[in-house]
Structure formats: C-alpha cells, structure tokens
VOSEMAR-228411 format. One record per residue (C-alpha): x, y, z; residue number from 1; residue in one letter. Coordinates in Angstrom, 1 decimal. Each point is the difference from the previous one (the first is absolute). Layout:
% VOSEMAR-228411
   east  north     up num residuo
      X      Y      Z NUM       A
...
END
This chain:
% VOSEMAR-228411
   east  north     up num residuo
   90.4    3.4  -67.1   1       X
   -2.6    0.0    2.4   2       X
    1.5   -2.1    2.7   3       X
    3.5    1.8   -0.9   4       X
   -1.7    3.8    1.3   5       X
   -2.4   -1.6    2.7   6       X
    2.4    1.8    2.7   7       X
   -1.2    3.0   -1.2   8       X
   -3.2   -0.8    1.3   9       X
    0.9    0.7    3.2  10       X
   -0.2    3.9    1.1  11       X
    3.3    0.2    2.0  12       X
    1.7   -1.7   -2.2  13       X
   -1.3    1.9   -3.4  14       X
    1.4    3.3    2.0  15       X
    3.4   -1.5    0.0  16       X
    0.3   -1.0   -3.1  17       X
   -1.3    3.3   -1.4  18       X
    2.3    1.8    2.0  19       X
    3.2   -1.9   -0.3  20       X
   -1.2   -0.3   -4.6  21       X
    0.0    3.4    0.5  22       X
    3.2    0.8    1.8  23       X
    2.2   -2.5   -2.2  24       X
   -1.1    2.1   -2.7  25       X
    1.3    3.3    1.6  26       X
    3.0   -2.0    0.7  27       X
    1.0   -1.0   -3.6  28       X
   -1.3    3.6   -1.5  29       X
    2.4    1.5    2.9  30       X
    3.1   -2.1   -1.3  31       X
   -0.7    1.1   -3.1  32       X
   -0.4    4.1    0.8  33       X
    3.3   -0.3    2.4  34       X
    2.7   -1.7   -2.7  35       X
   -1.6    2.5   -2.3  36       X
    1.2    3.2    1.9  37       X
    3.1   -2.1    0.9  38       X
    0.8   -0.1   -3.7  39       X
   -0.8    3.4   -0.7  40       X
    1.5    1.9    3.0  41       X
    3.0   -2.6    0.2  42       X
    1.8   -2.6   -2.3  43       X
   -0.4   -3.7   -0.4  44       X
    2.2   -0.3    3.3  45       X
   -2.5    1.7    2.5  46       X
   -2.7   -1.8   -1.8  47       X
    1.9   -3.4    1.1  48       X
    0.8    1.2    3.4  49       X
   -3.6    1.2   -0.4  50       X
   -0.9   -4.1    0.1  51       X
    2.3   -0.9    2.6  52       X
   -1.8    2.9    2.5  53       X
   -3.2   -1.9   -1.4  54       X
    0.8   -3.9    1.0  55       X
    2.7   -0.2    2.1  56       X
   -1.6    1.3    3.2  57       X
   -2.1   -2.6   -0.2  58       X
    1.9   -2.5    1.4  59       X
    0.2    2.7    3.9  60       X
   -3.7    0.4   -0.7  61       X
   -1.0   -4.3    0.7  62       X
    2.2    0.5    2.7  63       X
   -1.8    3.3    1.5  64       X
   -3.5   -0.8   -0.5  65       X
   -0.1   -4.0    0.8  66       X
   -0.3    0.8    3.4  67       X
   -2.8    2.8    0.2  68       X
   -2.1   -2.3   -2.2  69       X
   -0.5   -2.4    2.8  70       X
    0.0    2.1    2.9  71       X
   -2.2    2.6   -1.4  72       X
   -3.2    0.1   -1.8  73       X
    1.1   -0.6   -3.5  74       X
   -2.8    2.5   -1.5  75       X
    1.9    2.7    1.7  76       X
    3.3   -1.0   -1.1  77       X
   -1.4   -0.1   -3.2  78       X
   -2.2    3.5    0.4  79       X
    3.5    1.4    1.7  80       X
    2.0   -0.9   -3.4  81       X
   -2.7    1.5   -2.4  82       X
    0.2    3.5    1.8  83       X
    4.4   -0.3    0.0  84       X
    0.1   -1.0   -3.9  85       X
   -2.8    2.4   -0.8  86       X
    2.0    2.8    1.6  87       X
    2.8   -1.2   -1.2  88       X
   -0.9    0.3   -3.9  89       X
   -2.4    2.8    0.6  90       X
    3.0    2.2    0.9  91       X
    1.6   -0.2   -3.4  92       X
   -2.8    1.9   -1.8  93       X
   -0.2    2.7    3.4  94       X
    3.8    0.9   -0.8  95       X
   -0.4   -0.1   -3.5  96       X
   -2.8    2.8    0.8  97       X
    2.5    1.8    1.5  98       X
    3.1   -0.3   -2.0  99       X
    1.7   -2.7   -1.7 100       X
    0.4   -3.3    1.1 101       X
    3.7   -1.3    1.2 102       X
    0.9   -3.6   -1.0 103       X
    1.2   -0.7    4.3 104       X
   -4.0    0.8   -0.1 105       X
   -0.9   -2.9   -2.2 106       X
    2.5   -2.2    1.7 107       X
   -1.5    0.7    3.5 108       X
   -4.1   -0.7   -1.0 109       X
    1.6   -3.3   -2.3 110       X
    1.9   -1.1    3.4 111       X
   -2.8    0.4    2.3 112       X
   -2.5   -1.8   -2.6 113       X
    2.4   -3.1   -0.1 114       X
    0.7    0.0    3.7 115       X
   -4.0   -0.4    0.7 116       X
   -0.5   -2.0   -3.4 117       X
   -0.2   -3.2    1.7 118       X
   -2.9    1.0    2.9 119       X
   -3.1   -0.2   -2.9 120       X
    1.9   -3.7   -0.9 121       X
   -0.3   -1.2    3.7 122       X
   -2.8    1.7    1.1 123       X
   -2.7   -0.5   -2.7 124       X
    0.5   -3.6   -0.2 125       X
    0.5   -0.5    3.7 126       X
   -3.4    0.9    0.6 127       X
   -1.7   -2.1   -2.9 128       X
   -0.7   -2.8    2.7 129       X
   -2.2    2.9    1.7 130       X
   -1.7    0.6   -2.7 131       X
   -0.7   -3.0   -2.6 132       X
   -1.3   -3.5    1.6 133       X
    3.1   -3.0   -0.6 134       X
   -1.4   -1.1   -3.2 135       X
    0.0    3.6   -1.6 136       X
    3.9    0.4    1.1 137       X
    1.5   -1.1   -3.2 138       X
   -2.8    2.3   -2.2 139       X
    1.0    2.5    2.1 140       X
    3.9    0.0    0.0 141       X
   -0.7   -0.3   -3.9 142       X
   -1.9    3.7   -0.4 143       X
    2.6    1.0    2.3 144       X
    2.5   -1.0   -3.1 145       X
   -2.6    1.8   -2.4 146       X
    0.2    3.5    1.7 147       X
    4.0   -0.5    0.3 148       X
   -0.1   -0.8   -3.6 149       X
   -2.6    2.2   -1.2 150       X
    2.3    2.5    1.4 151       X
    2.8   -0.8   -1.6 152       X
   -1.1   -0.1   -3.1 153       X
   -2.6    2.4   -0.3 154       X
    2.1    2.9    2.9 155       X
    2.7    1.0   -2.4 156       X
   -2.4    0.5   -2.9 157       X
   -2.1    2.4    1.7 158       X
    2.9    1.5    1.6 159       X
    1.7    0.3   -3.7 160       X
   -3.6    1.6   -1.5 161       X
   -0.4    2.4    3.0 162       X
    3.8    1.4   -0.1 163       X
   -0.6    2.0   -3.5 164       X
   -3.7    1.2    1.0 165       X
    0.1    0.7    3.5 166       X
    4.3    0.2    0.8 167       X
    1.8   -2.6    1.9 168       X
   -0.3    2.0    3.4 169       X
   -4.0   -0.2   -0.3 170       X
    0.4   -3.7   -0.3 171       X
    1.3   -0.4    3.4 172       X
   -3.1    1.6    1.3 173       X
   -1.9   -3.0   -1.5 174       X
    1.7   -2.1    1.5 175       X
   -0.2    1.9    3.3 176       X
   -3.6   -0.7   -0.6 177       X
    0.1   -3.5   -0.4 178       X
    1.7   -0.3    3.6 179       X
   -2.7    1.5    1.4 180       X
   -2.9   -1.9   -1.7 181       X
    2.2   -3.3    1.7 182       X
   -0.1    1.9    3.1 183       X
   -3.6    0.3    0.7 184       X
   -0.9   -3.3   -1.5 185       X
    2.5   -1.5    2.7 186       X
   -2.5    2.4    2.4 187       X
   -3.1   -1.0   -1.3 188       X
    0.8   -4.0    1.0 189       X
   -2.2   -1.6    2.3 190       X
    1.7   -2.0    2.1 191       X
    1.1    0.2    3.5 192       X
    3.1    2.2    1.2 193       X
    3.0   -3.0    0.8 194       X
    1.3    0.9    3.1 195       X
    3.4    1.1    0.3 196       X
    2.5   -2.3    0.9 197       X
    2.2    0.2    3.0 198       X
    3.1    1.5   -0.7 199       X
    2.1   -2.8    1.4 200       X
   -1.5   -1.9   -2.8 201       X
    1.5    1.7   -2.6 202       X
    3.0    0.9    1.5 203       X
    3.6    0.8   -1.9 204       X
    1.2   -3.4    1.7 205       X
   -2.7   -1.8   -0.9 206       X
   -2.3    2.0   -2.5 207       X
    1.3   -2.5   -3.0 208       X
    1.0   -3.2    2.5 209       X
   -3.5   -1.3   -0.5 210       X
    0.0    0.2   -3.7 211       X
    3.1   -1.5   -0.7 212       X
   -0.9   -2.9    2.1 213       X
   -3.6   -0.5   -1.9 214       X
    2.3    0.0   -3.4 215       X
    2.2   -2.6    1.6 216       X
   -2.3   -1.9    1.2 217       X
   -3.0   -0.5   -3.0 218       X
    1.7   -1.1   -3.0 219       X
   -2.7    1.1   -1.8 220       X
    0.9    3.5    0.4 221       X
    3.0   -0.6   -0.4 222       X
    0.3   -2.1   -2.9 223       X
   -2.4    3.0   -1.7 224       X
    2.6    2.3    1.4 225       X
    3.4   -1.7   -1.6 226       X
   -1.8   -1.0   -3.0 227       X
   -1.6    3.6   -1.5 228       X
    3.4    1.6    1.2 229       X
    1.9   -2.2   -2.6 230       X
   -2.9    1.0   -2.5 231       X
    0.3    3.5    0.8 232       X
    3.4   -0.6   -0.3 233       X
   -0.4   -1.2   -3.9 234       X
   -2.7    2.8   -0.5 235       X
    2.9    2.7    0.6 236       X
    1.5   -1.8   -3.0 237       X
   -2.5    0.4   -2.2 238       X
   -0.3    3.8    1.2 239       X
    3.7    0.6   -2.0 240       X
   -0.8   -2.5   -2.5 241       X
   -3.6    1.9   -1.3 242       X
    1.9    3.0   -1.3 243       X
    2.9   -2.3   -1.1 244       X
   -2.7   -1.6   -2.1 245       X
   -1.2    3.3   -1.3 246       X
    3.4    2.0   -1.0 247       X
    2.6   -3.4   -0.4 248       X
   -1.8   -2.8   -1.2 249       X
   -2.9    1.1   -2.5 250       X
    1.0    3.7   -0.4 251       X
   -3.2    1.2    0.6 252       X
    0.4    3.1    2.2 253       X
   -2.2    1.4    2.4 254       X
   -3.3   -0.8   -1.2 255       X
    1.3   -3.5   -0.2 256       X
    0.7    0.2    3.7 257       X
   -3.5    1.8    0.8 258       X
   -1.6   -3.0   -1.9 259       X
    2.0   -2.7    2.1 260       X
   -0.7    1.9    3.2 261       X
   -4.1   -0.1   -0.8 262       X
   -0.4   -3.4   -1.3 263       X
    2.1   -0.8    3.4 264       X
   -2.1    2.3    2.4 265       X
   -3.7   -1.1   -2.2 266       X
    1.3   -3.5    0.6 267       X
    0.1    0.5    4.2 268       X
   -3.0    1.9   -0.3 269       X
   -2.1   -3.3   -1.3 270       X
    1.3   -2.3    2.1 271       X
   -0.8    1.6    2.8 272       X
   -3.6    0.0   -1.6 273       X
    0.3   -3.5   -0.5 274       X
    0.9   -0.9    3.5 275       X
   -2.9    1.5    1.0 276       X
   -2.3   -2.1   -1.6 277       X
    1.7   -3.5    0.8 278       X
   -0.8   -1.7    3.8 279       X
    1.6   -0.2    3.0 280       X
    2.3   -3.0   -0.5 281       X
    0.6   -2.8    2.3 282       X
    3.6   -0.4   -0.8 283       X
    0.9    3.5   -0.3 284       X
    3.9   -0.8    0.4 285       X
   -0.6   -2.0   -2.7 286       X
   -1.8    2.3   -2.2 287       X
    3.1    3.0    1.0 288       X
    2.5   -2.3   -1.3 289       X
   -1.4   -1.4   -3.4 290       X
   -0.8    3.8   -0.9 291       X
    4.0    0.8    1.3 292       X
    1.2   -2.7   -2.1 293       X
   -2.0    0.8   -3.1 294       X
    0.8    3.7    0.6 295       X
    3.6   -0.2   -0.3 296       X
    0.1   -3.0   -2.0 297       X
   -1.6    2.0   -2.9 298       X
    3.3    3.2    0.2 299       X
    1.7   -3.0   -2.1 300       X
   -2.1    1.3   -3.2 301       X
    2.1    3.3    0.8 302       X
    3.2   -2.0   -1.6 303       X
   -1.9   -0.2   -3.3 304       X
    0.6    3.1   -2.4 305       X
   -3.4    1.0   -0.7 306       X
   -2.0    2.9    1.4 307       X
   -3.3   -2.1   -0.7 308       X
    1.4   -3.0    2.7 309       X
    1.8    2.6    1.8 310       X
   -3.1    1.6    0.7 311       X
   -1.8   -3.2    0.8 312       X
    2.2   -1.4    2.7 313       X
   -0.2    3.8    1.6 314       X
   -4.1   -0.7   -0.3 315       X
    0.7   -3.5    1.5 316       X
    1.9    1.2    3.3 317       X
   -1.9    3.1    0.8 318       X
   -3.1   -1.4   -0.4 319       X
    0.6   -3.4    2.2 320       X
    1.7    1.9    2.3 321       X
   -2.5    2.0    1.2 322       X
   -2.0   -2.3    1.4 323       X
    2.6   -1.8    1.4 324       X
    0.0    2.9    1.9 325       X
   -3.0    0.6    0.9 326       X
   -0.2   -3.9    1.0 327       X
    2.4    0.7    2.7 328       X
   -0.7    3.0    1.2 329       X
   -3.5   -1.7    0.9 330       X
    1.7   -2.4    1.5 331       X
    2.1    2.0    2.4 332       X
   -2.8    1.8    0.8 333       X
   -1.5   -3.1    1.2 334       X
    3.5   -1.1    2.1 335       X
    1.4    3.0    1.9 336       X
   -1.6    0.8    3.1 337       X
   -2.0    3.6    0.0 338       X
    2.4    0.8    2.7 339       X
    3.1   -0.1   -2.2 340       X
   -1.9    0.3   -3.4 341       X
    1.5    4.0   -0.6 342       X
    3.6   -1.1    0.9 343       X
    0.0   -3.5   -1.9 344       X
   -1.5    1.4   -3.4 345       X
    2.5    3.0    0.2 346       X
    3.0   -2.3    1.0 347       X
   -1.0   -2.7   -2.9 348       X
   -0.7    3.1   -2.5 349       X
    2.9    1.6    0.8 350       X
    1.9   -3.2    0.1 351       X
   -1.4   -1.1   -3.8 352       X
    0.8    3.2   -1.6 353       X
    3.3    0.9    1.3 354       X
    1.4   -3.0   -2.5 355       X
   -1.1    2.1   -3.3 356       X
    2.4    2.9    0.1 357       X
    2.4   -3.2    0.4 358       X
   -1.0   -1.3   -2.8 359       X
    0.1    3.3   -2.2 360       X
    3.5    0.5    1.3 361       X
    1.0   -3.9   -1.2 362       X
   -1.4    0.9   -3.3 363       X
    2.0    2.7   -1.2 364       X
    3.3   -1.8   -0.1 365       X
   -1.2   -2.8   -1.2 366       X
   -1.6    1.5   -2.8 367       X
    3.0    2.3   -0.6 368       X
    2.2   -3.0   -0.5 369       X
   -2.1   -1.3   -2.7 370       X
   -1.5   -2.9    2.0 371       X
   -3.8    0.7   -0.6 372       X
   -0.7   -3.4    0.0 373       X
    1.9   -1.4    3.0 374       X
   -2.5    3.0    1.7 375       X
   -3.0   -1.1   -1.2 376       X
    1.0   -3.5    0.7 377       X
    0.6    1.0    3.4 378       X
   -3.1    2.1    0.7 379       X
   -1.4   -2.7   -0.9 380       X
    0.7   -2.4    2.6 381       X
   -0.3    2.6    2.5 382       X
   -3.3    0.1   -0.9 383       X
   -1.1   -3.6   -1.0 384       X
    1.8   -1.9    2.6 385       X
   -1.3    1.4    3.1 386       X
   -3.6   -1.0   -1.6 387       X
    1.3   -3.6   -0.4 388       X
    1.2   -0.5    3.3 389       X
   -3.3    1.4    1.4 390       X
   -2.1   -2.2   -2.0 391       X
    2.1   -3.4    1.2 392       X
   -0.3    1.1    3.6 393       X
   -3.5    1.3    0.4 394       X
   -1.2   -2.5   -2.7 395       X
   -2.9   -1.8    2.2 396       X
   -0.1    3.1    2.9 397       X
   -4.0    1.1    0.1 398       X
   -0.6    3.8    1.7 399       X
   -3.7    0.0   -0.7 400       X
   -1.0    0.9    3.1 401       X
    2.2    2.7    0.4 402       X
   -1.4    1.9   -3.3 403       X
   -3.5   -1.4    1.3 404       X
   -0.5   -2.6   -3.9 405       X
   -2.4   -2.1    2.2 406       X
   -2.3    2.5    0.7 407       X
    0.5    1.8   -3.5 408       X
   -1.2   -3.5   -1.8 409       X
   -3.0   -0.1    2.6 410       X
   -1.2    3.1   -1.5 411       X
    0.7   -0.3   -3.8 412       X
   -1.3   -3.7   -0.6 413       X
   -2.6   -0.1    2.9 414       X
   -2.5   -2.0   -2.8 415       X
    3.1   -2.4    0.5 416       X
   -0.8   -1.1    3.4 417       X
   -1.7   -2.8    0.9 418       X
   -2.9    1.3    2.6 419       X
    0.5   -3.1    2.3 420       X
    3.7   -0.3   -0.1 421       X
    2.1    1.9    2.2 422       X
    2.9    1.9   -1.3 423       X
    3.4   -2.1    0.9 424       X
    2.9    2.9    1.1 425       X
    3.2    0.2   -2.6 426       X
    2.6   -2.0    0.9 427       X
    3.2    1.6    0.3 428       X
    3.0   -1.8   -1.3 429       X
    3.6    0.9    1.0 430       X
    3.2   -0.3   -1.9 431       X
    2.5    1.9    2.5 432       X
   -0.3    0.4    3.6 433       X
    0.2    3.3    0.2 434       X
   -3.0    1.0   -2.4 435       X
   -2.3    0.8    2.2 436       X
    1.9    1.4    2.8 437       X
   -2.1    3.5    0.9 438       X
END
C-alpha cells in the first residue's frame, strides 16, 4: 500500500488527485440530484432522454477539445471546463430560487456536462508525465482509477442522502463546489506554462492528421485501441444483462440489482488498489493480455444459474480489469509524444467507449429472443479473445525502459547490487516490427 500511494508524495500531484477525488464525487452526487428532478417534474421518458442529453454529447466533446489540449496549456483547458460545468450546474439551484425549474433546463446543464465530460479524461492524465517520474506512471494512472471509482460509487450515495436533507437543487451547489476546488488545484501546480502551439499545428485539416497517423503507425496503440473497444463492446452487454439478472433470472428486484451493481463497482475499486501496489512490468503487453483474457474468460460463470457464481465471475472481470487498465494507460503515457498526448488519449478514449452503447444496443434483442446464453457466450469472446491475441503477439516484447523498471529495481533492491559490478542495460526483445515505432 505504500508503494501503491507514493504518487501522492509529490505536492503537484497530491493537488490533482484531491481535486479531480473531489470533483468525481460532485459528478456522481450531480447524476443522482438531476434524474431525481427528472422523475419528479417529468415521467420515466424525460428521465431517459434525461441520459441521452447526459452521454451522448460526448462523442462532439473528444472531437472539440482534442485539439485545445495540445495547443494550449492543458491547466487552463482544464481550469476553463471547471468554471463552464460549475456554471452550468450552479444555475439549476439560481432558477429554482426564482421559480420552478423547467425540464429544457435540466436538459441544457446535462448536455453541456456531457459535451465537456471528456476534457478532465484527457487532460488529467495527459499531464501525469509532468508530474510523476516514469516509474510512478502506472501508480499514478491507478489513483487516477480510484478517484473515478471512488466517485462512482460513493457520488450517488451522497447525492441520494443530501436530496431528503438539503433538496436536490442544493445538491448541485455542491457539486458547483467541487469544480471549483479542481479549479484552483489545477492553479496551484508548479510547473512551467506549455507554450501555445502554432495554429497551423492544430489546424481543421490537419488538427487530427497527426494522431491518426501515430495510431497507424505503433501497433501498440493500436492493438490497445481495437482490443478494449471489443471489451467495451462486451461490457455494454453485461450493462442490459445486470438488471436482466436482477428482475428475469433470480427475481430479486431492486435490491438485488443494487447488490450486483456494488459488488461490481467494490470489485473495480480494489483492483485498481491492487495495481497500485504491483511493479512496473517488463512485458506490459503481455501482462494487458493475460488480465484481458482472464477477464472475459471468467463472464462464462455468468451461464451458470446461481447468484453465488454469478456474482463471482462479475468479481472476477471487474476486478482484473481494472488494472488491465491502468497497465495501459501507463503505457500510452509512455508512447505518445507530449505533442499529440491531448488529441491521442481523447481519440483512443473516445474510440474505446463508443463500442459500449453498441454493445447495450446488441443486447436487448438478443435477450428478448430468449438467447441469454448465445449473449453471454458472445460477450465473452469479445472480451477474452482480444486478450489472447495480445498475449501470442507481444509474448517476448520488453517496454521496461519506457515505464523506467530498470531504474525502479535500482532503487528497491539496492542491497542487491554487487558494489564492483556494473549494472548491464535491459535488453529489449522484439516480436513485431512495429512495436517500438514512436
């Protein structure tokens, strides 16, 4: 546990966290206070347009805010975001002060939040390589996952004990709050302004050339790329196949599905702990794709009908696939030139995530047809296959002195050296041409 939190050793980087710990927990409280007032002032039909206003925008947003991560200094991106969300939200409560609040109103604020959404995923881990030294990145992409999953867990339970106490509208306030805790933590980093780019660098006709080129080119991103979009892909599955579970399968209502959902989210929550405290590997690729392949291997104890094994394979995948991850978000930290790290982490974020509302979509046919098990079968290999294919090709690959392992064992095992032998460099072995192509 030590090693896992030794990031937050370092002052600009504890600000961060703290900020961005406490904004995802505005985030999921905020979630919770606006599908309340949607279900109260509307029906269960603005409540799911409610969610479309929510995550949908998202996909404009990557596209939007790629760009002015690279070209301008990504703490003011992110600063610039706080004060539009925070705005945003905090004008919910203002009109409610004035007279009741319309349902267009909660549409607008849950639009503009999902249209800036992704600028805290591409800018917070963009500037990890500013922040932590190389053999920290993977420790430090891992608390990254702990605040996102702290939130998610923890958000809608504050938002859901503040609603009755304080009213939903007041809730929104705290989250307003949050935004601007992020804000000046974001200020309060030491680190030298990056200069703005030149505007012909960033360019409409070439502002995503670059980036698409790096993806084509490194088959490491890209292979990370293909691979957690098929496992996103299987993960929108098992978002219609939870509540199946709950009302279809074992009868168990909503608390049933409130149990399946925490198990799931305490499960992500400890493996991102866990990552933490394991090293920096030198066959990461490796390490991705036995964790993949476990992963989704274990959504096979989902064909078994019994809540106990149910709810152990659900253990099994969320808490392997965290740090898998983790594991390669380190890594593509590592890869992609600072130049084009904004634009490449929004493009591959947007480009991984995009495949789950496919996969929801696939789902509900299926499942309405009777064929539960051809599903899980399927999600199945979407997940486990891609992890199969990456262990066979990146089998013998070594990225150690990418995610700096050479210098991480010089300092954890120094009683290990021999004071008259010199230290021999790690040799890097190479099973594809292209692996090492940055």
């Amino acid at each position: 546990m030590t090693d896992a939190l030794a990031p937050l050793r370092l002052r600009d980087y504890r600000r961060l966290w703290s900020g961005t710990l406490l904004s995802n927990l505005g985030d999921g409280a905020t979630w919770t206070a606006l599908s309340w007032m949607a279900i109260v002032h509307g029906d269960a039909a603005a409540l799911g347009f409610l969610g479309l206003c929510y995550t949908a925008p998202v996909i404009g947003g990557g596209a939007l805010v790629g760009p002015l991560l690279d070209r301008f200094d990504r703490r003011r991106v992110l600063v610039a975001d706080c004060v539009l969300r925070g705005l945003a939200v905090a004008s919910v409560p203002a009109a409610a002060a004035l007279g009741p609040v319309r349902l267009w109103h909660l549409y607008v604020v849950a639009a503009v939040y999902g249209l800036l959404k992704i600028v805290p995923l591409g800018a917070v881990p963009a500037m990890l390589p500013d922040l932590v030294p190389p053999r920290q990145l993977t420790r430090a992409a891992a608390l990254e996952s702990v605040s996102l999953g702290v939130g998610r867990i923890l958000g809608p339970v504050v938002g859901g004990a503040l609603i009755p106490l304080t009213g939903a509208h007041a809730v929104l306030l705290v989250d307003a709050a949050s935004y601007a805790a992020l804000a000046l933590a974001a200020l309060a980093l030491r680190l030298p302004y990056r200069r703005a780019a030149a505007p012909a660098e960033t360019a409409p006709s070439g502002g995503w050339r670059p980036v698409v080129s790096l993806l084509r080119g490194d088959g490491v991103l890209l292979a990370i790329t293909v691979g957690f979009g098929l496992f996103n892909l299987a993960m929108g599955m098992l978002l219609v196949l939870e509540p199946w579970f709950a009302h279809d399968r074992f009868s168990g209502g909503s608390g049933l599905l409130g149990l399946i959902l925490a198990v799931s989210g305490a499960a992500n929550l400890a493996g991102s702990l866990i990552t933490g405290m394991l090293p920096p590997a030198d066959r990461q690729m490796l390490r991705i794709g036995v964790l993949q392949a476990v992963a989704g291997g274990s959504l096979l104890l989902l064909l078994v009908p019994s809540l106990p094994i149910v709810l152990t394979g659900l253990v099994l995948c969320n808490l392997l696939s965290t740090p898998m991850t983790v594991s390669s978000q380190a890594l593509r930290l590592a890869r992609i030139p600072d130049a084009l790290r904004g634009r490449t982490l929004i493009l591959m974020r947007t480009a991984m995530n995009a495949t789950t509302p496919m996969g929801t979509a696939l789902a509900g046919p299926l499942l309405a047809a009777g064929a539960h098990g051809f599903l899980i079968v399927l999600m199945t290999l979407c997940a486990a296959v891609p992890g199969l294919w990456l262990v066979h090709a990146y089998r013998t690959t070594s990225f150690g002195t990418e995610l700096g392992v050479t210098e991480h064992r010089r300092l954890r095992r120094p009683g290990r050296l021999h004071p008259l032998r010199p230290l021999r460099p790690l040799r890097l072995r190479r099973s594809t041409p292209d692996a090492h192509h940055v």
